[in-house]
N, C-alpha and C positions, 0 to 999 in steps of 0.2 A: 627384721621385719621387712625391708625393702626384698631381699631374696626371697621373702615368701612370697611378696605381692606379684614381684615379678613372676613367678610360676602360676600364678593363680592366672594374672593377665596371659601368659603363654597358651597355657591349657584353653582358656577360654577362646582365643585367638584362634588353638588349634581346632577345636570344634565348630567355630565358626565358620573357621574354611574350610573344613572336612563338611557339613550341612549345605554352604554355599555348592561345593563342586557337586554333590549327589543331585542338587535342585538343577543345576545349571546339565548334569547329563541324564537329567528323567526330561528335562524338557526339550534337550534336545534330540534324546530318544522317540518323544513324542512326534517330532516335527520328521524327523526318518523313516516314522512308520505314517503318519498321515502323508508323506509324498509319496511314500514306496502304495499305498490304497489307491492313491487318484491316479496312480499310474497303470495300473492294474484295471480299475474300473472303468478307464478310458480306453485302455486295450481289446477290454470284452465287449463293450458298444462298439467300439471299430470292425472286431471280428463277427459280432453280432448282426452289425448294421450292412456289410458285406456280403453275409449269407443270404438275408431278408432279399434284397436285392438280387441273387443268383432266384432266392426260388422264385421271385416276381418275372425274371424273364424267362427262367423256362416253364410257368405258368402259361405267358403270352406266346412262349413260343408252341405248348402244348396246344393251344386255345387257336393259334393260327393254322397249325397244322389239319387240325381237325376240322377248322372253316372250308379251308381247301380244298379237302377229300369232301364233303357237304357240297361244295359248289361245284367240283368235278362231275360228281352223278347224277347231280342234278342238268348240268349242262349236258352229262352222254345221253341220257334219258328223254331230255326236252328233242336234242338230235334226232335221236332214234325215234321219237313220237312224231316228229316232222317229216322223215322220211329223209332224211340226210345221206344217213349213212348205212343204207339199204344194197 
């Protein structure tokens, strides 16, 4: 009777800790892939946030260049109306 009990308590012991270790490597599987996401999603807003920034200044710098050439011809034109550069 005790050799049986003890196999019963065995068996049950062995599934208990064969249950515990699968729970303990699903959640730690879980915690691998939620860091390895925020790592990732943190990466893309960087690379994201980078870009936004590059077209904002060659916007400004599109937008300046163009003021430029505007106030060029308009200053050679006022010139030339004034008799400047006759």
């Amino acid at each position: 009777m005790l050799i049986i009990e003890f196999k019963v308590n065995s068996i049950k012991s062995k599934k208990t800790l064969t249950l515990r270790s699968v729970i303990i490597l699903a959640a730690l599987s879980i915690v691998g892939i939620t860091i390895t996401q925020i790592y990732w999603v943190r990466k893309v807003f960087d690379l994201k946030e980078n870009q936004f920034n590059r077209d904002v200044q060659s916007a400004l710098r599109s937008v300046a260049d163009r003021l430029y050439e505007i106030n060029e011809k308009k200053i050679g034109a006022l010139l030339l109306y004034n008799g400047k550069f006759s």
